[in-house]
C-alpha positions in Angstrom: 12.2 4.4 -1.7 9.1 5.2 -2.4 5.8 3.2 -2.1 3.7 5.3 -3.8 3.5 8.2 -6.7 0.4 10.5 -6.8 0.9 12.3 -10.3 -1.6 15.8 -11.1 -4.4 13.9 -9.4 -8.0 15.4 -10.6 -11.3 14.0 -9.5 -14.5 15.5 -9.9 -18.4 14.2 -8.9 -21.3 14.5 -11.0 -24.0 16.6 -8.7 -28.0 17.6 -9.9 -26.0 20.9 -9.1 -23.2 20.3 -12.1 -19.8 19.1 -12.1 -18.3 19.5 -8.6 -14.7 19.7 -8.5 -13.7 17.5 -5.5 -9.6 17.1 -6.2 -8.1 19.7 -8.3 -4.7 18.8 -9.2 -2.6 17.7 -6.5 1.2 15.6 -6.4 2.6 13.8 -3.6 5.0 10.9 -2.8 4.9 8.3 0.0 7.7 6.8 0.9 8.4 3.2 2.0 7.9 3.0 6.2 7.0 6.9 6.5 3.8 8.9 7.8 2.4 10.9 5.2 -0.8 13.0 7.2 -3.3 14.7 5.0 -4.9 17.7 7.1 -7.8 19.6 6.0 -11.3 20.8 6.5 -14.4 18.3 5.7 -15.0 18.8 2.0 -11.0 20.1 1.3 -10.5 16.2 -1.0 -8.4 15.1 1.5 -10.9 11.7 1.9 -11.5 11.1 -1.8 -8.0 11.7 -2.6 -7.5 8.4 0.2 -10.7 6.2 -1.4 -9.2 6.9 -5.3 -5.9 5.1 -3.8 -7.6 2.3 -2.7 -10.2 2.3 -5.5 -13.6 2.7 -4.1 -14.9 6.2 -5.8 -18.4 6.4 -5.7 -20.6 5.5 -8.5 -21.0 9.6 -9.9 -16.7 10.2 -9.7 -15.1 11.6 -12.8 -11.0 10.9 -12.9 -10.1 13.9 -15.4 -6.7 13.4 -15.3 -3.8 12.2 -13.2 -2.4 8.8 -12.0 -1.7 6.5 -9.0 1.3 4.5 -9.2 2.0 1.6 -7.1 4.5 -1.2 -8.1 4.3 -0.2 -11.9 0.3 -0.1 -11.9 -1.6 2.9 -12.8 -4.2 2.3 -9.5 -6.6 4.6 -11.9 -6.5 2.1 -14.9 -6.5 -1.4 -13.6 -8.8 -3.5 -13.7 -11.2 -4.5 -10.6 -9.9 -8.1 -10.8 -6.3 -6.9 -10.9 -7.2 -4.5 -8.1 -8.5 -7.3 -5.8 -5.2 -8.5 -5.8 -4.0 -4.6 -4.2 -7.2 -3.7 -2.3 -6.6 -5.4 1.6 -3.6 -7.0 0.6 -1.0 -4.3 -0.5 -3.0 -1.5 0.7 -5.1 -1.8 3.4 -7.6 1.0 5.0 -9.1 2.1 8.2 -11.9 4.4 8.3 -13.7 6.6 11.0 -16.4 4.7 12.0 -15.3 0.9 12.8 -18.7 -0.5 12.9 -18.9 0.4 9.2 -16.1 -1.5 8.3 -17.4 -4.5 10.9 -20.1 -7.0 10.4 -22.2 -6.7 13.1 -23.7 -10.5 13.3 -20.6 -11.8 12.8 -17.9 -12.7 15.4 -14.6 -10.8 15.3 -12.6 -13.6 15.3 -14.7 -14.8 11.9 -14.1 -11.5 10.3 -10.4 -11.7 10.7 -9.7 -15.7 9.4 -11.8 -15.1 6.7 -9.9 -12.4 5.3 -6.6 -14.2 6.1 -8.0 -17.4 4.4 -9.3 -15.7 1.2 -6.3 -13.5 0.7 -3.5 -16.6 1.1 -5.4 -18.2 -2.1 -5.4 -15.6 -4.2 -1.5 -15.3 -3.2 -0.8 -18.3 -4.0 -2.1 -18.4 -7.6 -0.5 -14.9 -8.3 2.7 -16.5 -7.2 3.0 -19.4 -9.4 2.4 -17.4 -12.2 5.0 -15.0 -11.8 7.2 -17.7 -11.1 6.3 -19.4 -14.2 6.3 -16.0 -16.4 9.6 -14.8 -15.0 11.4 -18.0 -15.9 9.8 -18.5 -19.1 11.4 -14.6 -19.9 15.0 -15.2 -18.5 14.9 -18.5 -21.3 14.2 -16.2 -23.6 17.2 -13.6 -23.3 19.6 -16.4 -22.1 18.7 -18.1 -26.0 18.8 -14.9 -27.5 22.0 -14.3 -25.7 23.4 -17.9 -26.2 23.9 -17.6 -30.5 26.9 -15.3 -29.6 28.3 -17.2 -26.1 30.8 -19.4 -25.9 30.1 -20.3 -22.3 26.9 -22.0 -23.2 24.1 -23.6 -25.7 20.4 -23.7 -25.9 20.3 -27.2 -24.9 22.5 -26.5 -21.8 20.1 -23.6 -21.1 16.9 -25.0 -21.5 18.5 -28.2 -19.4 19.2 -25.3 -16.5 16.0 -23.3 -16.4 14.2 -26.7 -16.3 16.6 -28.3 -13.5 16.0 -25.0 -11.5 12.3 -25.6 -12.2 12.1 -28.8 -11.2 14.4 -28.5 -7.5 12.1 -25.0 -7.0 9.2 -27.7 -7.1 10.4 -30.2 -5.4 11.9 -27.9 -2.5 8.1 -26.2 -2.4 7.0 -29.7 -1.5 9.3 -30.4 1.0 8.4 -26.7 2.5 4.5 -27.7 1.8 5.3 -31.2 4.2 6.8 -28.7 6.7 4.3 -26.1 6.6 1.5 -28.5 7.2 3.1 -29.5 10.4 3.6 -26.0 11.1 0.0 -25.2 10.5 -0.7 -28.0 13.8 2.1 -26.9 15.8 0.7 -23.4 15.8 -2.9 -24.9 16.4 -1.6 -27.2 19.0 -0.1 -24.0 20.8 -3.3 -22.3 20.6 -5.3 -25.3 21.8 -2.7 -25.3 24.7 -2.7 -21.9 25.5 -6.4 -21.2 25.7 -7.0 -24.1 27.6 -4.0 -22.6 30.3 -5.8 -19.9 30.1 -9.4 -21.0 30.4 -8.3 -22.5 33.8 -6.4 -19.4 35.0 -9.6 -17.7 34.3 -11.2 -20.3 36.4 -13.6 -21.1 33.4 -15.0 -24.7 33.2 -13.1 -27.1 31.1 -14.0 -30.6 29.2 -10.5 -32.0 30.2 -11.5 -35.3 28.5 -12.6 -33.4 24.9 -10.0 -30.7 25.7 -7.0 -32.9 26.0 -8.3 -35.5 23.1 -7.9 -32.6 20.7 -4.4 -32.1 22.1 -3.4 -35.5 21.6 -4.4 -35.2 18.0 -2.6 -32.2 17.4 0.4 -33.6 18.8 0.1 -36.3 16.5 -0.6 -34.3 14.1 2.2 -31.8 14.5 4.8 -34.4 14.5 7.8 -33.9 11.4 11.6 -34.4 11.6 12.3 -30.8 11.4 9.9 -29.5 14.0 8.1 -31.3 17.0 10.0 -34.8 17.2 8.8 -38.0 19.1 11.2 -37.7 21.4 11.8 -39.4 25.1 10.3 -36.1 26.4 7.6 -35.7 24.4 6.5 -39.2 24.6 6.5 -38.7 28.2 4.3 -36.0 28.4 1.9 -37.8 25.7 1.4 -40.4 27.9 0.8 -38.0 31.0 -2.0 -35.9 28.9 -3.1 -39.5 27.7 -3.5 -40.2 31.5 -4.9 -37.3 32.5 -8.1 -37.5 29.7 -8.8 -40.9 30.9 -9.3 -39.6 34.2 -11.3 -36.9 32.5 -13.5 -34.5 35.1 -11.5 -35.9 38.3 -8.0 -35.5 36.8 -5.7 -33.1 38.9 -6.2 -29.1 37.7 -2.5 -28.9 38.6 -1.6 -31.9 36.8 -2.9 -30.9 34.1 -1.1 -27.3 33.8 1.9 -28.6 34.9 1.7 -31.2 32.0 0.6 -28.2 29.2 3.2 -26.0 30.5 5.8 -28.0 30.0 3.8 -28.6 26.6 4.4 -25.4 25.6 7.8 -24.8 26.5 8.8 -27.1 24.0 6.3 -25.8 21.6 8.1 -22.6 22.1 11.6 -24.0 21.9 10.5 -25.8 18.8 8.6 -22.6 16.8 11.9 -21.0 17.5 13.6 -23.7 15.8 15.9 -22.5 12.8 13.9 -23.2 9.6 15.7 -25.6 6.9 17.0 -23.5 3.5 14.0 -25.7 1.0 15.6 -23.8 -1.9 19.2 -25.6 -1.4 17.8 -28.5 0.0 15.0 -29.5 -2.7 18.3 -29.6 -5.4 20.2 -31.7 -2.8 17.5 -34.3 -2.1 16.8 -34.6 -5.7 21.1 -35.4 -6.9 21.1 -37.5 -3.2 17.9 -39.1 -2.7 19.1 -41.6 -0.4 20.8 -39.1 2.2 19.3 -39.1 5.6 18.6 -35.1 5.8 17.3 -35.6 9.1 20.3 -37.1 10.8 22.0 -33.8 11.3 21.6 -30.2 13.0 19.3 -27.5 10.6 22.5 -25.2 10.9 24.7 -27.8 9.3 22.4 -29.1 7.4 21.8 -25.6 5.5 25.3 -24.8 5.3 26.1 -28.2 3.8 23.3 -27.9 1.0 24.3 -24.6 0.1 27.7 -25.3 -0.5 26.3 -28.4 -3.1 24.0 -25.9 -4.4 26.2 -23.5 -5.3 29.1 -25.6 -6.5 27.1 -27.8 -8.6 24.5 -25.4 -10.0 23.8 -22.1 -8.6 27.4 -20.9 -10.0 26.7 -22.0 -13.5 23.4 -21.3 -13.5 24.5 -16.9 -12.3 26.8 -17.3 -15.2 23.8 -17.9 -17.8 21.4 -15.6 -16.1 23.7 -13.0 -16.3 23.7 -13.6 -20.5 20.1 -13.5 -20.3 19.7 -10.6 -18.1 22.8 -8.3 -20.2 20.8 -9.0 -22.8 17.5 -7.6 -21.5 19.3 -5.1 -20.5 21.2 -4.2 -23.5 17.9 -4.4 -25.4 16.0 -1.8 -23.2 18.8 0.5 -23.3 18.9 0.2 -27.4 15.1 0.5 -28.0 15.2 3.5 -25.5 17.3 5.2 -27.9 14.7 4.9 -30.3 12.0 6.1 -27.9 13.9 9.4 -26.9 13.7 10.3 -30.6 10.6 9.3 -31.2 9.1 10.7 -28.1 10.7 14.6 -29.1 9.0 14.6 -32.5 5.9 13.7 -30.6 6.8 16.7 -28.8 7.3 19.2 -31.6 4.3 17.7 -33.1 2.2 19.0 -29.9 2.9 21.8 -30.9 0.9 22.4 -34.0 -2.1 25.0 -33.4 -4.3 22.4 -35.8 -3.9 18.8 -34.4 -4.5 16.0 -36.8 -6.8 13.1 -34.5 -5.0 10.7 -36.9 -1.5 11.3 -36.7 -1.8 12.0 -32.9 -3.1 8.4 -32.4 -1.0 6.8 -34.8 2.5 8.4 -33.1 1.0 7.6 -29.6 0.2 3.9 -30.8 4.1 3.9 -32.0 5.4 5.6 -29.1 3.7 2.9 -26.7 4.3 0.4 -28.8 8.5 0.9 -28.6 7.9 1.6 -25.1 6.3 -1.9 -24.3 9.0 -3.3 -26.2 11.8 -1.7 -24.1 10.6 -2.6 -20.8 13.2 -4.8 -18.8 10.7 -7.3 -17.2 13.6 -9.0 -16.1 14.3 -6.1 -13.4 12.5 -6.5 -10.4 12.4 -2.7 -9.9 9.5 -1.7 -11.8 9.4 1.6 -13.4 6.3 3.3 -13.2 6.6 5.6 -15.9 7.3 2.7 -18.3 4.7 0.4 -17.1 1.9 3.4 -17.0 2.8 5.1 -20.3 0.5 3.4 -22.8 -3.1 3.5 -21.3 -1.9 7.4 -19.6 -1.3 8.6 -23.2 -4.3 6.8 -24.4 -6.3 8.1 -22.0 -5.2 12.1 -22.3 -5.2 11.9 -26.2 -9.2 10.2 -25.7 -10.1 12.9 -23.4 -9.1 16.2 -25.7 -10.1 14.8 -28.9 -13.3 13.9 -27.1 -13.2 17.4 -25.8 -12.7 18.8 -29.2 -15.8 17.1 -30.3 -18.2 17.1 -27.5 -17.6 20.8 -26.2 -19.7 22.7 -29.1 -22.9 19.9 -28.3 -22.4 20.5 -24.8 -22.3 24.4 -25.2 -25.1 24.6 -27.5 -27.2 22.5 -25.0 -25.8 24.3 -21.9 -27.0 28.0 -24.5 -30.9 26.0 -25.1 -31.4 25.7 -21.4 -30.3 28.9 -20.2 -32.3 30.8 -23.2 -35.5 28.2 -22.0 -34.7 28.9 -18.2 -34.2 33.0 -18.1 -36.7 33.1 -20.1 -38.9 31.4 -17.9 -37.6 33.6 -14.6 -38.5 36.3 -16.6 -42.1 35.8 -16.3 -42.0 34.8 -12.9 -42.4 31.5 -12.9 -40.8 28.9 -10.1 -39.2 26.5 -11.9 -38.1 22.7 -10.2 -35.2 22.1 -11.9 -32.1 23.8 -11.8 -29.9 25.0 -14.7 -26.8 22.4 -14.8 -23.4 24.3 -16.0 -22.5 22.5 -19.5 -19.7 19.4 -18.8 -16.7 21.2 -20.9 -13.3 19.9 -21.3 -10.4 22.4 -20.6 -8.5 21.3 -23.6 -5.3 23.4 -22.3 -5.4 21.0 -19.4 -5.7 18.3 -21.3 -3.4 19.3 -24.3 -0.9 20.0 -21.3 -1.3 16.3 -19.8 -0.5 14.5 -23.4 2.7 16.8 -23.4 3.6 16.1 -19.3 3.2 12.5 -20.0 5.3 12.2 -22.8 8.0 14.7 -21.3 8.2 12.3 -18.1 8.9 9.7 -20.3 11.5 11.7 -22.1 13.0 12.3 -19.1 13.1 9.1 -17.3 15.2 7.3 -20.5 17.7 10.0 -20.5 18.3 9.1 -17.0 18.6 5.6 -17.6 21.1 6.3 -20.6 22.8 8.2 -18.6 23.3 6.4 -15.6 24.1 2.8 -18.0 27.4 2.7 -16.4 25.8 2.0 -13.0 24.0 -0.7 -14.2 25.5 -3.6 -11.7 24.5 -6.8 -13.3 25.8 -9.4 -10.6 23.6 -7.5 -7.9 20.8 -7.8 -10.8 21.1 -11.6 -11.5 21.4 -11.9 -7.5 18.0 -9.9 -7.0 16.9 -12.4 -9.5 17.1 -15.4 -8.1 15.8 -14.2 -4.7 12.4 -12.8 -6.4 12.3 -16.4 -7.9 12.6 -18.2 -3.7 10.2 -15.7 -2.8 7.7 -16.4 -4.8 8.1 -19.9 -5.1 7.9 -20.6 -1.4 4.7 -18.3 -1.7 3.3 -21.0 -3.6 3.3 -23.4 -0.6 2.2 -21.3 2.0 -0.7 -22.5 4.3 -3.1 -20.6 6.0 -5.0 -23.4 7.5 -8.0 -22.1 9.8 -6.5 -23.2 12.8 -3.3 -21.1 11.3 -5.6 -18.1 10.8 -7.3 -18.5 14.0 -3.5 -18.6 15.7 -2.8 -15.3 13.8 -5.8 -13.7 14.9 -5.3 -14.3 18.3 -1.7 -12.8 18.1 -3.0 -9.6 15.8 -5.7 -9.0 18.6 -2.8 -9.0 21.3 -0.9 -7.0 18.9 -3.0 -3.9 18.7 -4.2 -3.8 22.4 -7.3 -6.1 22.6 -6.9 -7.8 26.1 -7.7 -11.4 27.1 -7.9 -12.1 23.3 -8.6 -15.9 23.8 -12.1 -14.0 25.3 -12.6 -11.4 22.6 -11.9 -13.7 19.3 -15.3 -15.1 20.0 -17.1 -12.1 20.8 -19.3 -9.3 18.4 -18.6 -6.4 17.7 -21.2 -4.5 19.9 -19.9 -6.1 22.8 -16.7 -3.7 22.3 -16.5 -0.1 22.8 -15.3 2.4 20.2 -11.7 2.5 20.7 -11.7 -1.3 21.0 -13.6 -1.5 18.0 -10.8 0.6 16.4 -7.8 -1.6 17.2 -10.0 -4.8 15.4 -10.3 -2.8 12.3 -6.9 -2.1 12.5 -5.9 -5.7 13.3 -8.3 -7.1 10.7 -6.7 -4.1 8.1 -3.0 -5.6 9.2 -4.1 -9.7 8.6 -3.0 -9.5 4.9 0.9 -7.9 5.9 -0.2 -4.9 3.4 2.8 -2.5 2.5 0.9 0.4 2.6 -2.3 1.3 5.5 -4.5 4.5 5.0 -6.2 5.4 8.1 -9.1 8.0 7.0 -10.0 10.2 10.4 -9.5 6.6 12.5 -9.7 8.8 15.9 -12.5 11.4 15.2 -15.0 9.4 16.5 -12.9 8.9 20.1 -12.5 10.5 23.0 -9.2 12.3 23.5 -7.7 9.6 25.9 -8.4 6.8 23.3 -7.7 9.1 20.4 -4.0 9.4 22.3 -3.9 5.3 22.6 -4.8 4.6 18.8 -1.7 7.5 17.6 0.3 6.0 19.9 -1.1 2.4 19.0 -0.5 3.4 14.6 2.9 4.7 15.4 4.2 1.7 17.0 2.6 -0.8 14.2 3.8 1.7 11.7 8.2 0.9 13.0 7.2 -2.8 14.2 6.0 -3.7 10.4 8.2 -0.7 8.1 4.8 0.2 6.6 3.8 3.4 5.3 1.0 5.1 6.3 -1.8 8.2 4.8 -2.9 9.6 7.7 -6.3 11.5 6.6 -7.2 13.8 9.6 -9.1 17.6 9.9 -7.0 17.9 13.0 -3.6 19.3 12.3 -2.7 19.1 16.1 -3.4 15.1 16.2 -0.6 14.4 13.7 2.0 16.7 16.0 4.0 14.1 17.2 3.4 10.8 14.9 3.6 12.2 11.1 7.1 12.5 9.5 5.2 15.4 6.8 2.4 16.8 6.1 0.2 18.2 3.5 -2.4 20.6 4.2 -5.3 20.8 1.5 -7.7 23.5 1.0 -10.7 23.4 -2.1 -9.4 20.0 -3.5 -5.5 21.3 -3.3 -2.4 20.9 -1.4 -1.7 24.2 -0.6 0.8 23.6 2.1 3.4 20.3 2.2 6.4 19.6 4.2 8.0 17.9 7.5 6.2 17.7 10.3 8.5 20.1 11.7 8.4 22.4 8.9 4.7 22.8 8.8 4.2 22.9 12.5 6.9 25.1 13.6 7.5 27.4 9.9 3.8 27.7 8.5 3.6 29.8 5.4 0.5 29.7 4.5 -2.5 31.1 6.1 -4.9 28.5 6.3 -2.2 26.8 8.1 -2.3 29.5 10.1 -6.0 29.3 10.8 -6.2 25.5 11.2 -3.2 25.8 13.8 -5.0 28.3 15.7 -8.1 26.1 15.9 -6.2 23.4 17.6 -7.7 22.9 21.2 -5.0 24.7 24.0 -5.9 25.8 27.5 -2.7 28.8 27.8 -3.7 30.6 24.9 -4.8 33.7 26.7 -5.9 35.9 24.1 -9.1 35.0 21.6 -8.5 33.4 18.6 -10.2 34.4 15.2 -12.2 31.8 13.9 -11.8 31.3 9.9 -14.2 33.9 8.5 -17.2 32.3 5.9 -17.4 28.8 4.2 -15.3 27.0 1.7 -16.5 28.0 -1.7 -18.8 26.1 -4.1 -16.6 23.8 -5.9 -19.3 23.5 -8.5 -18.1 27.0 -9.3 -14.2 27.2 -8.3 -12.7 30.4 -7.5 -10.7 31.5 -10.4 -8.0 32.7 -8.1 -6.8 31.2 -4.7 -9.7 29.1 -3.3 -9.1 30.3 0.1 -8.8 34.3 -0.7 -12.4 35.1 0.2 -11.6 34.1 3.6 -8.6 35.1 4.0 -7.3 38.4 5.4 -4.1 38.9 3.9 -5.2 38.1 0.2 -3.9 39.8 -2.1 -5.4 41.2 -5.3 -3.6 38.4 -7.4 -5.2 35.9 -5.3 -8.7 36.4 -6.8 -6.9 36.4 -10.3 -4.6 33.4 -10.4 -3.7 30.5 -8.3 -0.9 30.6 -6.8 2.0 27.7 -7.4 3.8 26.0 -4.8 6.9 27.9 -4.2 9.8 26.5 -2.7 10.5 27.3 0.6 13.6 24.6 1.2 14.1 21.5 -0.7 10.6 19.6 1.4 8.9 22.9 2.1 6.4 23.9 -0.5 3.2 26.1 0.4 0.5 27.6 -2.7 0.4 31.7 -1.4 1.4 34.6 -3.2 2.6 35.8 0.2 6.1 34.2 -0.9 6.3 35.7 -4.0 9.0 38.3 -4.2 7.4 41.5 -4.5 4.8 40.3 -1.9 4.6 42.4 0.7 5.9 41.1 4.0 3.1 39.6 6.1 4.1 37.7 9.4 2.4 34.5 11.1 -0.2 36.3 13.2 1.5 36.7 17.0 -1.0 34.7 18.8 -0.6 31.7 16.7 3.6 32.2 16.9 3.2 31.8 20.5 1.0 28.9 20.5 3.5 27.4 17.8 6.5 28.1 19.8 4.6 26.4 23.2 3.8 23.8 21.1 7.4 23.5 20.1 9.1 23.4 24.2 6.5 21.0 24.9 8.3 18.7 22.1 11.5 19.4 23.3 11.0 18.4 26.7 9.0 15.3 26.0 11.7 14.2 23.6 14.1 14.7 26.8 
């Protein structure tokens, strides 16, 4: 599945020197729970291709052209209010120097509540509007639906979406009710545990304030489905009651004995099954007088969802699945129309003269159709569909612009070079230099309007052809689950005492020890690598799908560089995320990336499995970077990478790398080369695998240090 789409990405800065040409086309997929390294020399676009994801360009970036899909967004085209709602929630980032992402005068433990606090709010309104909007457009289709159904009315409709409104509402408030508790029970725990702890640590302890806040949270924790007031736990109130009162001469033995056996049952109880609030809020609300709380969870669920679904939930499938055939059967139709639509565009693009007008009016009609013919009943979100309108906007913007501006800029670019040649001519020493004119390649961009709209062509003659596939029960049943999940999102807490739990536990998570200690400490009283694992804890707070670590270990030593792989690994299979891994080391990804892509000059020259890159390189800056990596049994001397990258002010024509590269051929300083297919995930950019290239072999010295490299795997993996 995959998490993210990067589409014919091009960035480019504005410099006093001209346009510099940071990110020159590039593609790549990430896919849901994999590691995805980036490897490259400082300078290769490999970092700015990481900040345009997350959306922090600097001020002087120019996107030319490409996109960033995530969950149906264009990440290049949102707004910054819409990305607040991405940025540290869905995808989170780590960079190389911690203290820069780190508030120095602030306690760590602050840093990471705060964050936790502030992102739970915005949640929670996001939620309650999709859970109002998605409702509001399964009415719709189910009414639509209804004039030819003999299964149903409008009245009998509009009677279910508002019942399953209102026992969604009412189960959020019984889940709210527990929650709250929850929020104390997890503070009492902490308040329990640090105090065991401060006493372990031989640390002096307020037993008389200590165990007064206890007492509260007890009280405070206290609900039918969690912490009852039990025999047992009445006991042991009146022991910690007992042992306040006796304050600073109370037992020390006591008094962990008594908070031990505390936190058993706080264990016991947080382990607890949790009610189902969805079919209870509808059974409460038809049996208000039931005592829910006289029998086990387990029985208690399975009873409620047996009235749930025999009184409602199989009625209610029935409808939804009117409303959502019809969505479907709607998309499908108006796709029809798109596909012919979208191949006149096509044969229109192909006019020598382009009319601005006509261009923009078929764009407008083209988006327009495919607006209308978006499912947004289907919780898979296709990207292509969602992005079309502002991508096509955008390209058809930028040549037209092009078209204009490019004679201006030309004849400006002519005036200064006539005023400054003229002026080297008589020796002078000019203070200014001669900026190259800001021209649009109209190919490029003539050649994005057509990409985007052949995408589109292709993804509905997929869809129409796959229309027998479409399986509407597991549709209607995806449904309804979106709709629980984002209604319980609506009630959930993060109280600070919550947050501070959660801190405690994300601290202990990533490696920090005697976390209790460190919550309350700042940031210089860590060292680097410790530093590290906060950012990374602080960057995991929000549960984001996606994390982009940008050189996260250059800054270490190699022994803590070793711990924070090993640390991102383990994080990355404990939470399925998926991770960008930006790094100039090739040999730090080795064993922890599932591919890699190798940039060079703002392009990915080299992509594939770990395995493929590391044990088959094709291209020779591979090569180069693989003989760079440190190794004390290579015996013979290495070449280093002869010159510099080039001046991306003034790209190569040809292959970036061919200037320093020994085996370039006299194509390379002609044309780029295209990524030519090696296997089905091996791709590299060299004319080297053209055909009638001639036959040039990984250099013999770098083989060997490839196939040690390769035993040492095997064994360890032994």
């Amino acid at each position: 599945m995959k998490k993210l789409e990067v589409k014919n990405l091009q960035i480019s800065f504005r410099t006093y020197g001209g346009i510099l040409k940071a990110v020159r086309d590039i593609s790549f997929d990430l896919y849901k729970g994999e590691i995805l390294a980036i490897v490259g020399e400082s300078g290769s676009g490999k970092s700015v291709t990481s900040k345009a994801i997350i959306g922090i360009l600097a001020g002087n970036s120019i996107v030319e052209g490409g996109e960033i899909i995530y969950d149906g967004q264009d990440l290049l085209k949102i707004s910054e209010d819409d990305f607040h709602k991405i940025r540290g929630d869905k995808i989170a980032m780590i960079f190389q120097d911690p203290l820069s992402s780190l508030n120095p005068i602030m306690r760590v433990g602050k840093q990471l509540t705060e964050a936790m606090i502030l992102k739970a709010k915005s949640s929670k309104r996001n939620a309650r509007h999709i859970f109002n909007k998605k409702l509001d457009i399964l009415k719709i289709n189910c009414d639509e639906a209804s004039k030819d159904s003999t299964i149903t009315t409008q009245t009998d409709i509009k009677n279910q979406i508002n019942t399953f409104k209102n026992f969604c509402i009412h189960s959020t408030k019984l889940e709210r009710d527990y929650n709250e508790s929850l929020s104390e029970l997890i503070g009492l725990q902490f308040s329990v545990e640090n105090t065991l702890f401060l006493i372990d640590k031989q640390q002096k302890v307020d037993f008389k304030k200590s165990l007064k806040v206890i007492i509260k949270e007890i009280n405070a924790s206290l609900h039918p489905f969690l912490l009852s007031k039990d025999n047992e736990i009445e006991q042991i109130f009146t022991d910690i009651e007992q042992l306040r009162r006796k304050g600073k001469n109370a037992n020390t033995e006591e008094v962990v004995g008594t908070l031990n056996r505390l936190n058993t049952i706080i264990e016991s109880t947080l382990n607890k099954e949790k009610p189902d609030f969805f079919a209870l809020g509808y059974f409460v609300i038809n049996n208000p007088d039931y005592d829910i709380y006289s029998i086990d969870v387990s029985e208690l669920n399975k009873m409620t969802f047996d009235y749930l679904e025999k009184n409602f939930l199989t009625h209610f499938r029935k409808i939804a699945q009117l409303g959502m055939e019809n969505a479907h059967n709607k998309s499908i139709e108006q796709k029809r129309d798109i596909l012919r639509i979208g191949k006149e565009f096509l044969e229109l693009l192909k006019s020598e003269n382009l009319s601005k007008d006509i261009i923009i009016n078929k764009a407008k009609h083209l988006s327009s159709l495919v607006r209308q013919a978006i499912n947004r009943l289907s919780i898979r979100k296709n990207s292509i569909e969602y992005t079309f309108s502002s991508s096509i906007k955008t390209f058809i913007k930028t040549y037209f612009d092009g078209i204009h501006n490019n004679p201006i800029e030309q004849k400006r670019y002519d005036r200064k070079e006539k005023k400054y040649n003229a002026a080297i001519a008589k020796g002078k020493t000019l203070d200014w230099k001669l900026v190259p004119p800001k021209l649009v390649d109209l190919n490029v961009a003539l050649q994005n309007i057509v990409k985007v709209v052949t995408n589109l062509i292709d993804s509905i003659e997929k869809d129409l052809n796959t229309i027998n596939d479409f399986d509407l029960n597991k549709e209607v049943l995806s449904l309804i689950e979106y709709l629980k999940e984002e209604a319980s999102k609506i009630v959930s807490k993060m109280t600070l005492k919550m947050a501070k739990a959660k801190a405690i536990k994300l601290l202990e998570e990533v490696g920090i020890p005697e976390p209790h200690i460190r919550y309350n400490q700042y940031p210089f009283e860590f060292s680097g690598g410790m530093r590290q694992r906060i950012v990374i804890a602080i960057a995991l707070s929000a549960n984001p799908d996606i994390l982009i670590c940008d050189e996260p270990t250059t800054a270490l030593d190699v022994t803590i560089q070793a711990q924070i792989l090993e640390l991102i690994k383990k994080l990355r299979v404990e939470r399925n995320l998926s991770v960008i891994f930006i790094t100039h080391n090739l040999g730090v990804v080795a064993n922890m990336a599932d591919r890699v892509a190798v940039m060079y000059a703002g392009k990915i020259v080299e992509i594939g499995t770990a395995d493929e890159v590391f044990y088959d390189p094709r291209h020779p800056y591979t090569w180069a970077l693989l003989g760079s990596m440190p190794d004390l049994e290579t015996k013979g001397r290495l070449e280093a990478i002869p010159g510099t990258p080039p001046n991306m002010i003034y790209p190569p024509i040809g292959d970036a790398f061919a200037e320093r590269n020994k085996y370039a051929l006299e194509i390379d300083y002609e044309q780029n080369p295209p990524l030519f297919e090696i296997s089905e995930t091996h791709f590299a950019a060299t004319w080297l695998l053209h055909p009638n290239a001639p036959k040039v072999e990984i250099p013999q010295i770098i083989q060997e240090r490839v196939d040690r490299i390769k035993d040492r795997m095997t064994k360890d993996e032994k």
